[in-house]
C-alpha positions as a Markdown table, in Angstrom:
| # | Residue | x | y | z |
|---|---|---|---|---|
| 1 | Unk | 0.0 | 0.0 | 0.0 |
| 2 | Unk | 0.8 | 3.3 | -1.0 |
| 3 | Unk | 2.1 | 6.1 | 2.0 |
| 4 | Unk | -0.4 | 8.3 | 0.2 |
| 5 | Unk | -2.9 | 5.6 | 0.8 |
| 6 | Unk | -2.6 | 4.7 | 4.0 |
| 7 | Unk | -2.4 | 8.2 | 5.7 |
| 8 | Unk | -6.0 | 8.9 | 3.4 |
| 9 | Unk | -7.2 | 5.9 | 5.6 |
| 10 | Unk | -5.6 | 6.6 | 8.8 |
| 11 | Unk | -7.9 | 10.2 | 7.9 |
| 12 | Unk | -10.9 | 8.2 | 7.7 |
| 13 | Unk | -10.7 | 6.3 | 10.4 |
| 14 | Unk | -9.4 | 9.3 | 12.9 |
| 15 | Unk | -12.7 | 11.3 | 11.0 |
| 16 | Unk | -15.0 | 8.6 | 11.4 |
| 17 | Unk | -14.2 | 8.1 | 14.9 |
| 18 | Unk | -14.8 | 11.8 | 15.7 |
| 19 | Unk | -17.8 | 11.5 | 14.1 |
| 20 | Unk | -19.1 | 8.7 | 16.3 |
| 21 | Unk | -18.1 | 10.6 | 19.5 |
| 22 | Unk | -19.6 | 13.8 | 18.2 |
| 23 | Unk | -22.9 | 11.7 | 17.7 |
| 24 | Unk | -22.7 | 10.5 | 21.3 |
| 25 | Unk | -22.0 | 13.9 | 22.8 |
| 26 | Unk | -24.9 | 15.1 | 21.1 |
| 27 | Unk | -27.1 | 12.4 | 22.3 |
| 28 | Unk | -25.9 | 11.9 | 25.4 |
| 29 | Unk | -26.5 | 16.1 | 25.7 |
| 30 | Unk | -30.5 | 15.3 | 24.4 |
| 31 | Unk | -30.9 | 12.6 | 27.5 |
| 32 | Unk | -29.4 | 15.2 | 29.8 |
| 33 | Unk | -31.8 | 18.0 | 28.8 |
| 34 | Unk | -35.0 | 15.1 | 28.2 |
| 35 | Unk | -34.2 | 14.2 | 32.0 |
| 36 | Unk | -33.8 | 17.7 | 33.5 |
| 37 | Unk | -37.1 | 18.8 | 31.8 |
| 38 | Unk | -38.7 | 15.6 | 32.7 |
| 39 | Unk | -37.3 | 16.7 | 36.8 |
| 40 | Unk | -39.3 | 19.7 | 36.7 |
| 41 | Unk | -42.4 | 18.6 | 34.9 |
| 42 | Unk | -42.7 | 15.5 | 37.5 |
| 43 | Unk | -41.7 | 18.0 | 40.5 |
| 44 | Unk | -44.6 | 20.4 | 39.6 |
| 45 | Unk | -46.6 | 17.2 | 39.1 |
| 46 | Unk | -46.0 | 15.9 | 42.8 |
| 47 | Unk | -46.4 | 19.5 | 44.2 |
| 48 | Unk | -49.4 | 19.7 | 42.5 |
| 49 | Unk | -50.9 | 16.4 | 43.3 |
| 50 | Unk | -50.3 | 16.9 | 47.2 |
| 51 | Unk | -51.4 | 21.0 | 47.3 |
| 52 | Unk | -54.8 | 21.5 | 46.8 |
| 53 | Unk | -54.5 | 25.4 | 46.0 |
| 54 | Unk | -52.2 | 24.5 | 43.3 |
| 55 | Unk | -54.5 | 21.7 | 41.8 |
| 56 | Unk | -57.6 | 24.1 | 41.9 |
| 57 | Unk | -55.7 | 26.7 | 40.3 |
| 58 | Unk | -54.6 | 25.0 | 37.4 |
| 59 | Unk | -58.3 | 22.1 | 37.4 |
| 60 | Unk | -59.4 | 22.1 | 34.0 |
| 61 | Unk | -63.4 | 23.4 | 33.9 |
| 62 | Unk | -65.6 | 20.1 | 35.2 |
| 63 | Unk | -63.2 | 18.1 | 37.0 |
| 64 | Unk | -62.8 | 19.0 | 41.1 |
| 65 | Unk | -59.6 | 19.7 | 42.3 |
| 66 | Unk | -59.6 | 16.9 | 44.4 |
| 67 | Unk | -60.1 | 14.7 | 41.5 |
| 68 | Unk | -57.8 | 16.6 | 39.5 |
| 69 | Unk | -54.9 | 15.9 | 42.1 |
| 70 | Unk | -55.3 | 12.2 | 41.9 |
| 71 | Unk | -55.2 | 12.6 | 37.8 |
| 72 | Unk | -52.2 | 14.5 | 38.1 |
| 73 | Unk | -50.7 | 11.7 | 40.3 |
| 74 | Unk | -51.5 | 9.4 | 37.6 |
| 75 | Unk | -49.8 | 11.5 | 35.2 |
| 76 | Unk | -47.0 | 12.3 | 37.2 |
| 77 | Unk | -46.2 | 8.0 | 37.2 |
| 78 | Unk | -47.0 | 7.8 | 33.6 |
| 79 | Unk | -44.3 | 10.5 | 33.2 |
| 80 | Unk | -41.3 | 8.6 | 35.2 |
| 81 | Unk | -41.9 | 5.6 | 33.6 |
| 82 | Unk | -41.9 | 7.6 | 30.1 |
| 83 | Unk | -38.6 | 8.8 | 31.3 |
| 84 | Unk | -37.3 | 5.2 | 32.1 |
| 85 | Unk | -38.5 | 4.2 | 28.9 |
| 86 | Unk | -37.0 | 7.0 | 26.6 |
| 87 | Unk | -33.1 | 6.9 | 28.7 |
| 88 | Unk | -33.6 | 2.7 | 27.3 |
| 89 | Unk | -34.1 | 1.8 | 31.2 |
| 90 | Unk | -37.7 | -0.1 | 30.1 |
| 91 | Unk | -37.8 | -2.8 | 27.6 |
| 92 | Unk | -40.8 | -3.2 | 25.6 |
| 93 | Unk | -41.7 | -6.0 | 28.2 |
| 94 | Unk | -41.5 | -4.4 | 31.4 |
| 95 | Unk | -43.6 | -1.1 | 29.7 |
| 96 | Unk | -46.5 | -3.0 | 29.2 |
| 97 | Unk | -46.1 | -5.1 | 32.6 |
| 98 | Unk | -45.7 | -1.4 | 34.2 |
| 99 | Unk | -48.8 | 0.0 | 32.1 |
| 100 | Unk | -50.7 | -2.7 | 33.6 |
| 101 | Unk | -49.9 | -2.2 | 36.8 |
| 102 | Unk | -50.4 | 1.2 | 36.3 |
| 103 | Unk | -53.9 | 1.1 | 34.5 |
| 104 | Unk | -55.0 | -1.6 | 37.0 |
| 105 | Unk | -55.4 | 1.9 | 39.0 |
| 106 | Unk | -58.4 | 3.6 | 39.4 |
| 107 | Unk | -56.2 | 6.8 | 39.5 |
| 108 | Unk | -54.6 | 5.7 | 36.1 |
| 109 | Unk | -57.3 | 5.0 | 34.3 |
| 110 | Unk | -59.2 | 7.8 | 35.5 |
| 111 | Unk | -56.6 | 9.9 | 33.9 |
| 112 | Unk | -55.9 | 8.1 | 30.8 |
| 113 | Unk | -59.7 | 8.2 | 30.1 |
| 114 | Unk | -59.9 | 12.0 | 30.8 |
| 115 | Unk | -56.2 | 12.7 | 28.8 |
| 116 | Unk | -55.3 | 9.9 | 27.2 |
| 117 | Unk | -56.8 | 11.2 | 23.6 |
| 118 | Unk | -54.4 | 14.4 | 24.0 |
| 119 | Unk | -51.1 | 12.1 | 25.0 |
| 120 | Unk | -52.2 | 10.2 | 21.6 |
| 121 | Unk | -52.4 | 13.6 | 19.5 |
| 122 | Unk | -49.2 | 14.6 | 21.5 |
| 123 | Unk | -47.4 | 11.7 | 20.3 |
| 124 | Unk | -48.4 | 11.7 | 16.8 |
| 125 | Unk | -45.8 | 14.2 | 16.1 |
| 126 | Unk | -43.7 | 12.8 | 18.5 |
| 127 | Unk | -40.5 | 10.2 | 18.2 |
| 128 | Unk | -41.0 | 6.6 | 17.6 |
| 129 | Unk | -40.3 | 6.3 | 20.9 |
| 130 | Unk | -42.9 | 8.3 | 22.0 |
| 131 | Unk | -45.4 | 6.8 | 20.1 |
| 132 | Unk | -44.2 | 3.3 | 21.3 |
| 133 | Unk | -44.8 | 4.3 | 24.3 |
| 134 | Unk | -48.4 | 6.0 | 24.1 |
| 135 | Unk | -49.6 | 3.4 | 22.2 |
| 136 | Unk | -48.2 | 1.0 | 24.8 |
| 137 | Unk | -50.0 | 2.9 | 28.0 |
| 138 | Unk | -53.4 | 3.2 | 25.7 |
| 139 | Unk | -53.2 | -1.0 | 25.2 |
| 140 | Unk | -52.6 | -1.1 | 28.8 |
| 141 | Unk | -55.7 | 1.1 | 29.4 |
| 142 | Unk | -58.1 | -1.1 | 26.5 |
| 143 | Unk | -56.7 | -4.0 | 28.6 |
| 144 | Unk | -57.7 | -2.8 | 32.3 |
| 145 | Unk | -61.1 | -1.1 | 31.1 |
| 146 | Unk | -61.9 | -4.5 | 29.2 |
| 147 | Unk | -60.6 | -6.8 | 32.5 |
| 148 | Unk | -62.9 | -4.5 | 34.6 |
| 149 | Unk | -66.2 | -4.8 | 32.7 |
């Protein structure tokens, strides 16, 4: 092989490798910012959920504060487990055992039923990870409403 030659595919290879750590860096930098924005959306969630002023300030028109605190709840473990599933912490598996568990509450359900339809519409321009993950809570929600009647 040629000098020329083999310093063009040392280049390459010192190129391609840069490239793959670039690619990393810049995912690895997504997860950070998915998980910090994820931290305050499930901290409001839980301050929400236990402070009824909060709840009855931000209770959507027909639903009691009360019973919007226990939504929120609901919401507030669909959106951890999200998280877990999105970081690659979840397989496909354990997010529909966790839906289940989920949806076999009253509090989940009564959520989903209420907000599940915007989660869906949500995720529709989401990734396909998102999706996954939607379509994967609103199976776990046909399951537990069907098991239930």
């Amino acid at each position: 092989m040629k000098t020329s030659t083999a310093v063009l595919a040392a280049g390459v290879a010192v190129a391609a490798v840069g490239v793959a750590q670039l690619v990393q860096r810049h995912r690895h930098h997504k997860q950070d910012i998915d998980t910090a924005l994820s931290r305050v959306q499930i901290d409001w969630l839980a301050r929400a959920s236990s402070d009824p002023l909060e709840a009855a300030f931000w209770a959507p028109e027909g639903i009691e504060p009360k019973q919007y605190q226990q939504m929120l709840s609901g919401n507030r473990s669909l959106c951890q487990l999200s998280l877990r599933h999105r970081l690659g912490l979840v397989s496909r598996r354990q997010l529909a055992l966790h839906g289940d568990k989920l949806m076999a509450t009253e509090t989940g359900r009564a959520y989903w039923q209420r907000f599940g339809s915007y989660r869906e519409a949500e995720a529709e321009t989401g990734s396909r990870v998102e999706r996954q993950f939607t379509q994967a809570m609103k199976d776990a929600y046909l399951r537990a409403t069907t098991l239930a009647a």
